[in-house]
TORKE-634325 format. One line per field, with one value per residue: x, y, z of N, C-alpha, C, CB in turn; residue in three letters; residue number from 0. Coordinates in Angstrom, 2 decimals. Glycine has a CB too. Layout:
<pts>
nu: c(X,...)
nv: c(Y,...)
nw: c(Z,...)
cau: c(X,...)
cav: c(Y,...)
caw: c(Z,...)
cu: c(X,...)
cv: c(Y,...)
cw: c(Z,...)
cbu: c(X,...)
cbv: c(Y,...)
cbw: c(Z,...)
type: c(ALA,...)
seq: c(NUM,...)
</pts>
This chain:
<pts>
nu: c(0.84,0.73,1.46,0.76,2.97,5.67,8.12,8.72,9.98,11.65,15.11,16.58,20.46,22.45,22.87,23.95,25.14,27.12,30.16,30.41,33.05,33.45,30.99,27.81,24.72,21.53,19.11,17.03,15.65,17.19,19.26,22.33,25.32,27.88,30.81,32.00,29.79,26.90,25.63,22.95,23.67,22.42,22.44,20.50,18.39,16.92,14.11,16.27,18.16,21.21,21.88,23.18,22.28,22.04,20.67,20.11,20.67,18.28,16.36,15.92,15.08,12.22,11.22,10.82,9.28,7.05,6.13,5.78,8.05)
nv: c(-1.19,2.16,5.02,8.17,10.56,12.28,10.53,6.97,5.29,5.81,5.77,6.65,6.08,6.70,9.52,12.08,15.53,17.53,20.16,22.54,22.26,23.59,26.17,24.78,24.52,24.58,22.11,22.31,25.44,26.36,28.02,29.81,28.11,29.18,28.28,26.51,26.08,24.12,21.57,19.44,15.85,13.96,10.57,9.37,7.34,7.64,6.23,4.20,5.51,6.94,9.90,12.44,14.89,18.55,19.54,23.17,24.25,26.21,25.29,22.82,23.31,24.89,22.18,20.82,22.56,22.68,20.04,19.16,17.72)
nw: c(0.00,-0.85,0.92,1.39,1.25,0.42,-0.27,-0.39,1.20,3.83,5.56,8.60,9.19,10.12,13.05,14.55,16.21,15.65,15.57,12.91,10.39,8.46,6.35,5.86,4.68,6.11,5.53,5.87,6.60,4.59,4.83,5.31,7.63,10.11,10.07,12.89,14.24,15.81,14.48,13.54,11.75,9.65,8.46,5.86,4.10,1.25,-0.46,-1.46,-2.20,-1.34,1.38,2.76,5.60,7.04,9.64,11.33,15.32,15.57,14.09,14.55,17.42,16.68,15.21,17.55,19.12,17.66,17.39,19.90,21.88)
cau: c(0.00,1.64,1.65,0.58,4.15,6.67,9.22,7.97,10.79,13.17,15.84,18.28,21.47,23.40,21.74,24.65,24.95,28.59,30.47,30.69,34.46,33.19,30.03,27.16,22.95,20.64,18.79,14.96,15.76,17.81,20.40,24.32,25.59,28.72,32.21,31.74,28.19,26.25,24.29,22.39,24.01,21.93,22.85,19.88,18.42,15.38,14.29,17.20,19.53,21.86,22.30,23.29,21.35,22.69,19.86,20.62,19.73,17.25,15.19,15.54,14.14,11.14,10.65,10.31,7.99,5.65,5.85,5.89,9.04)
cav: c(0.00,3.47,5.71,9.66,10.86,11.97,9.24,5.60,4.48,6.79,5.10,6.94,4.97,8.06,10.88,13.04,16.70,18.20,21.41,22.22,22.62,24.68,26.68,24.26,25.09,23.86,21.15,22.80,26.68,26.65,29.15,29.06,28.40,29.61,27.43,26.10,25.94,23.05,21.19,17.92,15.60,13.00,10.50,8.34,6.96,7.77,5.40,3.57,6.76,7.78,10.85,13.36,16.21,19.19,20.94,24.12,24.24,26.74,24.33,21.45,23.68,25.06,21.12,20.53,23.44,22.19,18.46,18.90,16.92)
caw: c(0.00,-0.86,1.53,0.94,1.49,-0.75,-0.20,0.33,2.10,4.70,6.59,8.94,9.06,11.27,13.23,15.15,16.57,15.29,15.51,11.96,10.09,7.18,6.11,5.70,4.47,6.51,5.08,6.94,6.68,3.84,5.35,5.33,8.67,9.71,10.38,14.07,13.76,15.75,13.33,13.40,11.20,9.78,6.85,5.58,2.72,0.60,-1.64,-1.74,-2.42,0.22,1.35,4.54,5.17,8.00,10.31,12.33,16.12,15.40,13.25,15.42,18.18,16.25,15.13,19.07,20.21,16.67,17.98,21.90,22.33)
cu: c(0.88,0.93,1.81,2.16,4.93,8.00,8.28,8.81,12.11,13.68,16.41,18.84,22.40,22.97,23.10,24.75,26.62,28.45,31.01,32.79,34.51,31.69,29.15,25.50,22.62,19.13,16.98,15.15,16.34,19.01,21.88,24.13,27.01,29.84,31.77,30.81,27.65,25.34,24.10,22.79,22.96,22.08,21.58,19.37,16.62,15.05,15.34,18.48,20.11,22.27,22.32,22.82,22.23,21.33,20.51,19.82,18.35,16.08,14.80,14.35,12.15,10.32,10.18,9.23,6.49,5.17,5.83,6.72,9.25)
cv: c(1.25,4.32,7.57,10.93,11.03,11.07,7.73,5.21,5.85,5.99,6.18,6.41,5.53,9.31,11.29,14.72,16.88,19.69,22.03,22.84,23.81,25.19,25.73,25.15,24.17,23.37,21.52,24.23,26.85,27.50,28.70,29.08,28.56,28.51,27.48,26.01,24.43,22.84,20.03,17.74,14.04,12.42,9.02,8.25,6.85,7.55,4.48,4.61,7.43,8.90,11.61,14.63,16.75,20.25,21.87,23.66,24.59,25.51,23.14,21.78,23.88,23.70,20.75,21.03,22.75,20.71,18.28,18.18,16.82)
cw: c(0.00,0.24,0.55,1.20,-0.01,-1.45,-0.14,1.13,2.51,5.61,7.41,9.35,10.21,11.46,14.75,15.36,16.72,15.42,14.37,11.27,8.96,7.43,5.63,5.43,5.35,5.95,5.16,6.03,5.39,3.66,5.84,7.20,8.66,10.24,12.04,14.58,14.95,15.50,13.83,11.88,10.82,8.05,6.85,3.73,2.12,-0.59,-2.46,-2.14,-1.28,0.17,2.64,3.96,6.86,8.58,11.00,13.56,15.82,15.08,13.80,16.55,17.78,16.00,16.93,19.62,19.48,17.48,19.67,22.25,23.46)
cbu: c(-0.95,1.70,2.73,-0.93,4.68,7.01,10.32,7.55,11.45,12.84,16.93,18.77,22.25,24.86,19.19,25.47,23.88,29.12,31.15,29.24,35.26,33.30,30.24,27.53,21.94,20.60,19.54,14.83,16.46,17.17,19.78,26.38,25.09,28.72,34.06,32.15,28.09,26.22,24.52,20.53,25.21,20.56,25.15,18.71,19.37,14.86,14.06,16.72,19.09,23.06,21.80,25.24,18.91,24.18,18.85,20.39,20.10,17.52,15.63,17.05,14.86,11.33,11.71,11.15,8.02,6.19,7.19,4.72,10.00)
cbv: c(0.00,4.33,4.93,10.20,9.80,12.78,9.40,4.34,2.78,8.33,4.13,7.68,4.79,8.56,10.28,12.72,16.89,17.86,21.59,22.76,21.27,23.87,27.63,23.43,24.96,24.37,19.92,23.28,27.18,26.81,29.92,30.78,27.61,30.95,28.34,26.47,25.42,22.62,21.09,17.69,15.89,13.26,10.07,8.38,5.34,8.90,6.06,2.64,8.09,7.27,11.29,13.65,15.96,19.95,20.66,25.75,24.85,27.78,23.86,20.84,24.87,25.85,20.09,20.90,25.82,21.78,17.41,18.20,17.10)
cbw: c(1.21,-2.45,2.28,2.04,2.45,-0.76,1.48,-0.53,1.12,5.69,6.05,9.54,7.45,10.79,13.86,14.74,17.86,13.69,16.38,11.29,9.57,5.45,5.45,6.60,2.80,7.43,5.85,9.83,7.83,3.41,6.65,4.39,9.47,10.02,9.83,14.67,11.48,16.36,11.55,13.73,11.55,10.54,6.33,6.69,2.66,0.64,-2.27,-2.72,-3.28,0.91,0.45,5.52,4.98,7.33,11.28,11.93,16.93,14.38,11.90,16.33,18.52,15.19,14.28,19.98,19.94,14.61,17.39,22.77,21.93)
type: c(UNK,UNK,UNK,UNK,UNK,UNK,UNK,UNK,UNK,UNK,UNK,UNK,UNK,UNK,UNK,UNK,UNK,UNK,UNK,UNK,UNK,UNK,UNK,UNK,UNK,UNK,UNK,UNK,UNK,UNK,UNK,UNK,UNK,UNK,UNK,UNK,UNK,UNK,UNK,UNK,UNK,UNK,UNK,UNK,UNK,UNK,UNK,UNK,UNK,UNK,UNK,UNK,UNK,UNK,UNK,UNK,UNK,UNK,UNK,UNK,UNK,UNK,UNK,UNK,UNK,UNK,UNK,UNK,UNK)
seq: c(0,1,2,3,4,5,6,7,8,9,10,11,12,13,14,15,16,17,18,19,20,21,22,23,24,25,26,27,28,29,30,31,32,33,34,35,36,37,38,39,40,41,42,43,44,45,46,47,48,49,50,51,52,53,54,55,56,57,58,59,60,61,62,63,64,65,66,67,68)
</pts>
């Protein structure tokens, strides 16, 4: 049965919180962050294609207050 989603299948494989070494976008916001940055690092796979994506705090937070974490 498909599922109303834009993926059918999301894994994550690695979900870490780094201090970044370079200028990274965030993956939510779309906004550079700057060199020493802590981002959520998360590398999974959608639809069988792997790939890492980099949130900012910010965005993690806002995901928290939306979801009541």
């Amino acid at each position: 049965m498909k599922n109303n989603y834009m993926f059918d299948d999301i894994k994550i494989l690695r979900s870490k919180t780094v201090k970044t070494r370079k200028v990274h976008e965030c993956w939510k916001c779309r906004q550079p962050k700057e060199k020493g940055s802590k981002m959520l690092v998360e590398t999974i796979t959608i639809n069988g294609d792997i790939c890492t994506t980099y949130r900012c705090n910010e965005c993690i937070e806002k995901q928290k207050e939306k979801f009541k974490f």
